[in-house]
N, C-alpha and C positions, 0 to 999 in steps of 0.2 A: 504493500500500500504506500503510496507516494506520500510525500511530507504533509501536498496538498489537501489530499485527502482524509490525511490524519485528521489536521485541523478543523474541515468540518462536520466531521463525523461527533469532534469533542464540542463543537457548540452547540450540536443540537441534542447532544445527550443532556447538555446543562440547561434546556430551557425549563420553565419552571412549569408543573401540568393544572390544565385546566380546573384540578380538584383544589388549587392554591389561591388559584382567581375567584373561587366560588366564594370560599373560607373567607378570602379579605376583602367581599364585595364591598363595597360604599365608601371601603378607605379611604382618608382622602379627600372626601367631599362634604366633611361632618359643617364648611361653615360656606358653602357654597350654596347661597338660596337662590329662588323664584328668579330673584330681582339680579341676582349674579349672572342670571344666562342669556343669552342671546334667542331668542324666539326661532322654532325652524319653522318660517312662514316658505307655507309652495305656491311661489309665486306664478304666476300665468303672465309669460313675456310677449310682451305686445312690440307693434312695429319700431318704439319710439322709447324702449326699455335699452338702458347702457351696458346690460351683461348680453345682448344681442347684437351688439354694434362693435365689429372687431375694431377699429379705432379707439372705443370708448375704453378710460381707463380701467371701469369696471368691467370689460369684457369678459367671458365666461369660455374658455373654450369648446367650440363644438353650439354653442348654445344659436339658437333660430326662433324666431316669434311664432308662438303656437305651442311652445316647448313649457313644461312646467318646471320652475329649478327650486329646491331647496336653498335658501339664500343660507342657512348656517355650514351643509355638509357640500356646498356648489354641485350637488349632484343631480345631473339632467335625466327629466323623462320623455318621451315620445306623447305628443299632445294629439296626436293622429289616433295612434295605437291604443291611446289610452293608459291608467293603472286602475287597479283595484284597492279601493282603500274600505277601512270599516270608522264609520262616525261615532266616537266615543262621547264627545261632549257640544252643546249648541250653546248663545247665549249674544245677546242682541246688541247692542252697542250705539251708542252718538257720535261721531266723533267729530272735534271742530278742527276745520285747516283753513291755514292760509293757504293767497293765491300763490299756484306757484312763482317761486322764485322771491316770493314775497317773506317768509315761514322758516321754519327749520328742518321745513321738508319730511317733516312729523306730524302726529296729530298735536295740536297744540293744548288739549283738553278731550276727556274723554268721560261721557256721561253714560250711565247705567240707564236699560232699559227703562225704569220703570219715573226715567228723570223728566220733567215737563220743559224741555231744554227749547225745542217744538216749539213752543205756545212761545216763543222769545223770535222768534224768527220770522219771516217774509220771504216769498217767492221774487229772483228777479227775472231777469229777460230770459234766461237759459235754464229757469224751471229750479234752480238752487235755491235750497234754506239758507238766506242771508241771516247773521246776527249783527245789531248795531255796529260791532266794529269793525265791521265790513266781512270777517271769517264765517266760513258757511258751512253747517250741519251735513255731513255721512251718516246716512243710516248703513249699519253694520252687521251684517251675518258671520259670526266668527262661528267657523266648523274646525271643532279639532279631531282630528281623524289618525289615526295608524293607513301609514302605507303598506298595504299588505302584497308585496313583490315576491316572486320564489326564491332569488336570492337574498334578501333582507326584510326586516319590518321596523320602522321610522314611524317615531311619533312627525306629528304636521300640524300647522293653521290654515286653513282655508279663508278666506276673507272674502265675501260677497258683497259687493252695494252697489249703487248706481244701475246701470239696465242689468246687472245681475243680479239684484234684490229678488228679483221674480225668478231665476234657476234656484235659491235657497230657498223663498217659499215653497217651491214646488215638490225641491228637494224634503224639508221638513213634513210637509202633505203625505208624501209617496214613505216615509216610513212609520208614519202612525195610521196610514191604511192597510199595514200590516195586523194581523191578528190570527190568534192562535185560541186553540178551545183549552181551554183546562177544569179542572175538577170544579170552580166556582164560578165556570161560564166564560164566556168570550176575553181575551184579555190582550193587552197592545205588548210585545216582546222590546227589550230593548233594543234602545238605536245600534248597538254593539252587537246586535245578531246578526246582521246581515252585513254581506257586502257588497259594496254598489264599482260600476266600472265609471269612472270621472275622463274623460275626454274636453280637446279643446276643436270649438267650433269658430271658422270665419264670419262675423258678423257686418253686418253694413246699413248706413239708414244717417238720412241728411249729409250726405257726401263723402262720408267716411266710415274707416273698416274698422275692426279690430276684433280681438277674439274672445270668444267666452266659454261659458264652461257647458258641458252638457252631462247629467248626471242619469244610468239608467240602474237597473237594480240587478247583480247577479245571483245574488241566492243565499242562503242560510252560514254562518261560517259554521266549518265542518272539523276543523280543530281546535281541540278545549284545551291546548296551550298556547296558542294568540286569542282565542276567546275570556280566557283569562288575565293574560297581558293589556286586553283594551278595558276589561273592567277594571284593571288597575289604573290605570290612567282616567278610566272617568272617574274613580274617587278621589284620583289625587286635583283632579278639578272642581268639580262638585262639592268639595269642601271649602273652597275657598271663597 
């Protein structure tokens, strides 16, 4: 056996086994909160998005508008082909923003559903919740969903508003039309039983495109070790 050889035969005898990774799970992370991490929102890149514009600094390699990327793991998916995700947690939101360029290119305030933020507001030319100081109201469909891929499964945000407020309603609709019988009659299954295929569709209307989501239903999930994993994740939402 060559010298070469020796040598890696002795670092992979010393790697450490999966039973060690188990043992020390969460090490490490005891002071790493909510607030410590980066959101993996999957974003849906449109013609005029900078991880789609090879020039742009934030360019994304490989990345095309239609394409959905994980802004935290930069990892692209096929917006044609679709992915199958399963929706662990829903929950409605206001959000105020400046105009672009205007802001910090954030939301600059973000109101809970149940906020009368609305009743603060006026319609202007282009159909926008104005508030007095000039920033104008998003209404917000936050889906937080597991990517459920054969090679991987990723937590995710989905963010709906604007002419995609109606795929989230619809989306919302089409999983409480689900029902199952049980021993004390009819009853609604959680959002976490099924999984639905999320595709990106070309849209167009008053002279311009761009893409949006289309949401259909694939079926029941059929393993009770990611059926498990996404009701972890909605309690760890759900509680908060």
């Amino acid at each position: 056996m060559s010298d070469e050889k020796q040598v890696a035969v002795k670092e992979e005898a010393g790697l450490p086994s999966s039973i060690l990774f188990e043992e020390d799970a969460g090490a490490g992370f005891e002071n790493v909160r909510t607030e410590s991490q980066a959101l993996p929102i999957l974003k849906l890149l449109q013609n005029g998005s900078g991880e789609a514009q090879k020039r742009n600094q934030n360019y994304v390699e490989g990345a095309e508008p239609g394409m959905f990327l994980n802004i935290v793991t930069k990892k692209l998916y096929n917006g044609a082909e679709g992915i199958q995700v399963i929706p662990c947690h829903y929950k409605l939101e206001y959000q105020e923003w400046a105009d672009f360029g205007t802001g910090s290119n954030r939301p600059e305030n973000i109101y809970s559903a149940d906020s009368d933020i609305l009743s603060k507001t006026t319609k202007d030319a282009s159909g926008k919740d104005r508030l007095d100081n000039g920033n104008y109201i998003l209404t917000v469909g936050q889906h937080f969903v597991l990517i459920a891929e054969t090679d991987s499964v990723e937590q995710a945000l989905i963010s709906m508003s604007s002419s995609q407020g109606k795929i989230s309603r619809g989306w919302n609709s089409m999983m409480l039309s689900i029902t199952f019988d049980g021993k004390d009659g009819a009853y609604n299954p959680s959002s976490f039983s099924h999984t639905y295929k999320l595709s990106s569709v070309l849209n167009s209307g008053k002279g311009n495109q761009w893409y949006g989501y289309n949401v259909a239903k694939v079926g029941q999930v059929k393993d009770t070790a990611i059926y498990e994993r996404a009701k972890k994740f909605y309690t760890s939402l759900a509680s908060k």
